[in-house]
C-alpha positions in Angstrom: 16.7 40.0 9.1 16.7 42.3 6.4 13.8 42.1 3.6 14.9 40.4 0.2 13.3 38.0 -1.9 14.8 34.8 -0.7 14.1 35.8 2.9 10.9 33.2 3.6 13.7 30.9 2.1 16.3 31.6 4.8 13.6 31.7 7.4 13.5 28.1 6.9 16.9 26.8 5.6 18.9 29.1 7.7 21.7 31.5 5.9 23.8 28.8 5.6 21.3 26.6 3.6 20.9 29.5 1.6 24.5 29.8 0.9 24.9 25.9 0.3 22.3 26.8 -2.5 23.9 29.4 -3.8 27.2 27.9 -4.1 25.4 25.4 -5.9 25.7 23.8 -9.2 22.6 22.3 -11.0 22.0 20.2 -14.1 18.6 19.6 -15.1 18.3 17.9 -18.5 14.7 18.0 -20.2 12.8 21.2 -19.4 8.9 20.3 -19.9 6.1 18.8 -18.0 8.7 17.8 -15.2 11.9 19.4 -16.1 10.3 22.8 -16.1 8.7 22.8 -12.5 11.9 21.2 -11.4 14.4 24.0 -13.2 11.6 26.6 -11.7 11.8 25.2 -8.2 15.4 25.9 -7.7 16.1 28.5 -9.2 13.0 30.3 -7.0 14.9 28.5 -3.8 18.3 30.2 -4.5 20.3 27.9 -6.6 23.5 29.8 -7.9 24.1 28.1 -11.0 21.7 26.2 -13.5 22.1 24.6 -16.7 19.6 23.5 -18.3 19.5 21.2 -21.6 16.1 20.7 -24.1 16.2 21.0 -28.0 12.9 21.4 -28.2 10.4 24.5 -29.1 7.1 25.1 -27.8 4.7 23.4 -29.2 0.6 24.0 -28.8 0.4 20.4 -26.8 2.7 21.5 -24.4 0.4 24.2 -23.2 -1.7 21.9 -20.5 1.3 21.3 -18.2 4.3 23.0 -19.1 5.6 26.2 -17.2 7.0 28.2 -20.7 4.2 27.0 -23.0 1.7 29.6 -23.9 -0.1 31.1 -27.0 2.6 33.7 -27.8 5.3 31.1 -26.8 4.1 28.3 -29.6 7.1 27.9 -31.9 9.9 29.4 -29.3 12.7 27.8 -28.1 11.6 26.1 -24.6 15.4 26.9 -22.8 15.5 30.0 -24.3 12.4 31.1 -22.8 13.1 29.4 -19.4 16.2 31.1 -19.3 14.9 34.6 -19.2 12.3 33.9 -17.3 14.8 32.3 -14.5 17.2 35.2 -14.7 13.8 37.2 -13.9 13.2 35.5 -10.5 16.8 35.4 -9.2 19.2 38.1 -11.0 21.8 36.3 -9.4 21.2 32.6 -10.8 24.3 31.8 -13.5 21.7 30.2 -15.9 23.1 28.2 -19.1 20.6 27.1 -21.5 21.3 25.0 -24.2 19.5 23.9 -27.2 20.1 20.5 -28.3 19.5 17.1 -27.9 21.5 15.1 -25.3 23.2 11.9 -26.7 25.3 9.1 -25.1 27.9 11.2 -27.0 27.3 14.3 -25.3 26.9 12.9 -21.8 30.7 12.7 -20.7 31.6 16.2 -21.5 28.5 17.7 -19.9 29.1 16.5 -17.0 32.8 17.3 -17.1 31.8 20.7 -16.7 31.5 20.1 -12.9 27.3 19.6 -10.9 26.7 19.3 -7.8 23.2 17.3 -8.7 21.5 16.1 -12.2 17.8 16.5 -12.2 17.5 13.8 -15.2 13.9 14.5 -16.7 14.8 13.0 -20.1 11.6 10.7 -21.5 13.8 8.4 -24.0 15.3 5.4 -23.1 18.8 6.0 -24.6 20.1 9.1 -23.7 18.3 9.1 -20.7 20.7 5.7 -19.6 23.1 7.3 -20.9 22.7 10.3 -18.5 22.5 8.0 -15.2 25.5 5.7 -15.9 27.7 9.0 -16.6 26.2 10.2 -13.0 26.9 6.9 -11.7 30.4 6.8 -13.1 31.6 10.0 -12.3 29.8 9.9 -8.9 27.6 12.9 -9.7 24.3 12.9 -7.3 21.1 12.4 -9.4 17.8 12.1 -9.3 15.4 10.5 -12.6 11.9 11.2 -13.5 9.9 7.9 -14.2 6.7 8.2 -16.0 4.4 10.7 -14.9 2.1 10.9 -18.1 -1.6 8.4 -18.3 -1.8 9.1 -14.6 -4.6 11.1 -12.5 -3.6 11.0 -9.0 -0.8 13.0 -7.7 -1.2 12.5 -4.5 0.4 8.7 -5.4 3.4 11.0 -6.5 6.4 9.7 -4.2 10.5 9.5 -4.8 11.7 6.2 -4.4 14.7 4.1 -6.1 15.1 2.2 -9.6 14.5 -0.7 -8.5 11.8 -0.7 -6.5 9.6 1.1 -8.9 6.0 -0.9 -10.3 3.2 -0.2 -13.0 6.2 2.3 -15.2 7.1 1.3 -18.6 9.9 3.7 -18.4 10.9 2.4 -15.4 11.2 -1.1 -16.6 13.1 0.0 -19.5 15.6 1.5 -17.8 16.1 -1.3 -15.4 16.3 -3.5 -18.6 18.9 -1.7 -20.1 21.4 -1.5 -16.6 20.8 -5.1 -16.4 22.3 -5.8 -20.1 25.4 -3.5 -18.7 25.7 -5.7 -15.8 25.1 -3.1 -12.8 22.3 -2.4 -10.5 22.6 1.1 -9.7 20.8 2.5 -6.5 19.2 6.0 -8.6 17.0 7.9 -6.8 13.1 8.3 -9.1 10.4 10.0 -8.7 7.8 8.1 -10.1 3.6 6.7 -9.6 2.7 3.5 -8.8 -0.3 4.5 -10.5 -1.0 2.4 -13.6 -1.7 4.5 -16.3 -4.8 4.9 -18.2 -4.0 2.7 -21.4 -7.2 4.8 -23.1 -4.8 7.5 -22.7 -1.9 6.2 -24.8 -1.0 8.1 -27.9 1.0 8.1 -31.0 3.4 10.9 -31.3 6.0 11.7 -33.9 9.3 12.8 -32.0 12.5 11.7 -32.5 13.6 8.3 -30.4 10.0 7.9 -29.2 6.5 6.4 -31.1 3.8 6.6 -28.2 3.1 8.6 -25.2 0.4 9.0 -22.8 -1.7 11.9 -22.4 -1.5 14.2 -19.1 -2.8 16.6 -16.5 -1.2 19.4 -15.5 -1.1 18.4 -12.2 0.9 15.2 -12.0 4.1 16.3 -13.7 3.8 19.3 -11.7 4.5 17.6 -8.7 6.8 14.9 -10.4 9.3 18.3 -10.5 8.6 19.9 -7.5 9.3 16.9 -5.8 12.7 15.9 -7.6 13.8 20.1 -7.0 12.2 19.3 -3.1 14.9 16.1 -3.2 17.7 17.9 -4.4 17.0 20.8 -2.3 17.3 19.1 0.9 20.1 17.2 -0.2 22.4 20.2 -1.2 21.3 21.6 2.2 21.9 18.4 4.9 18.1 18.8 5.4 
């Protein structure tokens, strides 16, 4: 087998897991903490095709546990950085970044444009439902990030469904709010049964959310490289 970059890759998957990954078609919506190992993950495993959605710029809090956050990034556009830095690691990767906030509006024709797997990292309640009942709609394979901030231990880190999740605000809120729409959907999480640190909870002034919890850079770490690990294996038949 000749040398290249992806070749530990196909030691393991095999060329045609590689190819299933290149042929493949990725959404991941949120790109910090979570999003940003998750977007990182696959497009180091040989994912052909990424687009990834966050309006947000780098700010000096997001430099303890987010992959683009630095000094000299403070201020920049997190996608925009992502983007080259993705296009760095695999010249091949098709990567789409887009600046903006996702809304229950926007959700339909996102998803119109045709993924193969949503990696739904989005840390507000409404767009974030919003996301998962167009996956569920349309059929599209996804996979949600839970609450990975006030926690300490990672190695409690596991992917499990909705509805069997414990000790995740988030988690309950979400179930809360399929439950007012009448369906149960059977999503895929990654989440901590953890309870976070309430000496950790902090006010924050973002749009669509009043508190959050502070954070390691550890446990989102593995909150994404678990969800790309999930998808990975998926789009492979591993």
């Amino acid at each position: 087998m000749a040398e290249h970059w992806y070749s530990r890759t196909e030691a393991l998957l095999g060329p045609a897991g590689v190819e299933r990954l290149r042929r493949a078609r990725v959404l991941v919506v949120g790109i910090g903490g979570v999003g940003g190992y998750t977007a990182e993950m696959l497009v180091r495993s040989g994912v052909g095709h990424i687009t990834i959605v966050d309006a947000d710029c780098v700010a000096p809090s997001n430099i303890n546990r987010q992959p683009v956050a630095r000094h000299s990034t403070i201020g920049k556009s997190k996608v925009l950085l992502a983007a080259e830095e993705f296009r760095d690691i695999n010249p091949d990767c098709d990567v789409e970044a887009l600046q903006s906030f996702l809304t229950p509006e926007s959700v339909e024709p996102l998803l119109s444009r045709g993924f193969d797997f949503v990696a739904d990292c989005i840390d507000t309640v409404a767009p974030k439902v919003a996301l998962l009942a167009g996956c569920v709609a349309t059929r599209t394979k996804v996979i949600s990030s839970m609450g990975a901030g006030g926690r300490i231990d990672p190695s409690q880190v596991v992917v499990s469904r909705l509805w069997e999740t414990r000790e995740d605000g988030l988690a309950r809120a979400v179930r809360q709010a399929f439950k007012k729409r009448g369906t149960r959907p059977m999503i895929p999480v990654v989440y901590s049964p953890e309870a976070p640190r309430k000496s950790a909870l902090i006010e924050v002034e973002m749009q669509n959310k009043r508190t959050s919890f502070g954070t390691l850079a550890t446990v989102p770490a593995v909150f994404g490289i678990l969800m790309a690990n999930h998808i990975i294996r998926t789009l492979t038949g591993q």
